[in-house]
C-alpha positions, 0 to 999 in steps of 0.5 A: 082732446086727443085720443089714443089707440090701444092695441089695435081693433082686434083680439089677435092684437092683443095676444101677440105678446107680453113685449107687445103689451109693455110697449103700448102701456109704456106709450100710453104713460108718455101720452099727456094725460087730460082732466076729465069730469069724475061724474062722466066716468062709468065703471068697466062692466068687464071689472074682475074686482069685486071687493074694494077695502075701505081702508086702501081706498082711503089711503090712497086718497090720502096719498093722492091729496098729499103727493097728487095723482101720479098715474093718470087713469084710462078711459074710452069715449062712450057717447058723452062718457068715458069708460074705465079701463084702468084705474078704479081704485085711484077713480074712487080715491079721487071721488072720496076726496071730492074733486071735480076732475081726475087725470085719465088717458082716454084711447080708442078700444073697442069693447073686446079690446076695453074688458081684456085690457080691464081683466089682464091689468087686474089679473097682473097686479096679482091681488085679487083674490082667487075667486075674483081672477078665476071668474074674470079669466072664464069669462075671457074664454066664453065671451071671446073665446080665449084659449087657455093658453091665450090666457097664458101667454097674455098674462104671463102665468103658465097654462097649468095655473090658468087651469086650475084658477078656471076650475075653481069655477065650479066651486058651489056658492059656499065654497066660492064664499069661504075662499072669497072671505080665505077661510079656507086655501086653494087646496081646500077648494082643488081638493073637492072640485070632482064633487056634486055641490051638496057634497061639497059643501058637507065637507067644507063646513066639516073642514071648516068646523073642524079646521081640517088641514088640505089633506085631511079634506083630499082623503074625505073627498077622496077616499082610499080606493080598493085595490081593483080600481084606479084612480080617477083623472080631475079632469075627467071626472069634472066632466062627468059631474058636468055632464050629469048635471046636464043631463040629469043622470048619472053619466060614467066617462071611461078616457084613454089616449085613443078615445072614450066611452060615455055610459049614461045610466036610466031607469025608464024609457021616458027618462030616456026620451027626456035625456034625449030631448036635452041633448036635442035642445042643447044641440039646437042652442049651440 
């Protein structure tokens, strides 16, 4: 069984470039594909996708009866398994209809290189939805430390949109529910992302009540500010939450061009002691 190699050994590899990428998906499609046993095939820890429909699989596995599998799947060798980098729909289409063997790829790839092959696919056929994408593009970020515009660049998508799908990570559990199932949009969700989870969650059972339109929801999580203040940067104040949660105090971050300040507020000095120590620990675990 011949194996081929995907991308090279390391990550700079990977993000080299769109063209890069389409070349070596064009070379794995000419490879010959080998058939492989279904049950020696193990799922991509690194799957973004976490919802499959019933009914799509199933019509896929009709297509596939009828017209055969026309795109083989890719795989890496694990001892004597094989792990799915791409294909996972057209693996469990092939399961439904009870075959023995399916039609894969198998290549060489480290683990780096098997996840963001598995994450970038899926984030580039663009039906995943928005919860699925923003989860699997922060994990990029924090398990190989991908930059924002790293995402970009490799995904084709502009550094604004990388953003704003990662932000949608701090959505409480609710939130992320009711955007997983559409019941309410991405501008629902953007529009209380600066908000503590429990605030969050009030308005969005309003909005969800009430049918509240994008607007209505920025105006509730927003309100009008006197004309003393100004308004407050997302980012900035996503930070502040962050920090507070942290820290568990109530923190203020004043941003400029040239710099900031960070005002942590306490009511004690063994608050103080205790805010201290978390710092401390936090230091120590990075």
């Amino acid at each position: 069984m011949t194996k081929r190699k995907a991308l090279g050994s390391g990550l700079d590899s990977l993000l080299s470039s769109s063209q890069q990428s389409y070349k070596q998906d064009r070379d794995a499609e000419l490879s010959t594909p080998n058939s492989i046993p279904v049950h020696k095939i193990i799922r991509n820890r690194y799957q973004p996708r976490k919802i499959f429909k019933e009914n799509e699989i199933q019509k896929l596995a009709n297509s596939i009866k009828n017209n055969g599998q026309i795109a083989p799947i890719v795989v890496r060798k694990i001892d004597d398994k094989y792990e799915l980098v791409v294909g996972e729909r057209r693996w469990r289409a092939t399961q439904l209809l009870k075959k023995d063997t399916i039609s894969a790829i198998v290549i060489e790839a480290d683990e780096k290189t098997s996840a963001v092959l598995s994450i970038v696919e899926n984030v580039q056929r663009e039906d995943l939805n928005p919860i699925e994408e923003a989860e699997s593009l922060l994990r990029l970020v924090e398990d190989f430390e991908m930059s924002h515009d790293d995402i970009a660049e490799y995904i084709s998508k502009s550094r604004a949109h990388v953003t704003n799908l990662i932000r949608l990570n701090d959505l409480s559990e609710y939130g992320k529910e009711l955007l997983r199932e559409e019941a309410i949009s991405m501008g629902h969700a953007r529009a209380v992302l600066t908000l503590s989870f429990d605030e969050q969650t009030k308005i969005l059972k309003d909005t969800i009540k009430r049918n509240l339109s994008v607007r209505a929801v920025e105006n509730l999580a927003n309100p009008q500010p006197s004309n003393n203040k100004i308004n407050r940067d997302p980012d900035t104040a996503i930070l502040e939450r962050q920090l507070s949660d942290v820290l568990g105090a109530k923190t203020n971050i004043k941003h400029s061009r040239s710099g900031g300040v960070i005002n942590i507020r306490y009511k004690s000095i063994n608050e103080l002691q205790g805010i201290i120590e978390k710092i401390r620990n936090s230091s120590r675990n990075t």
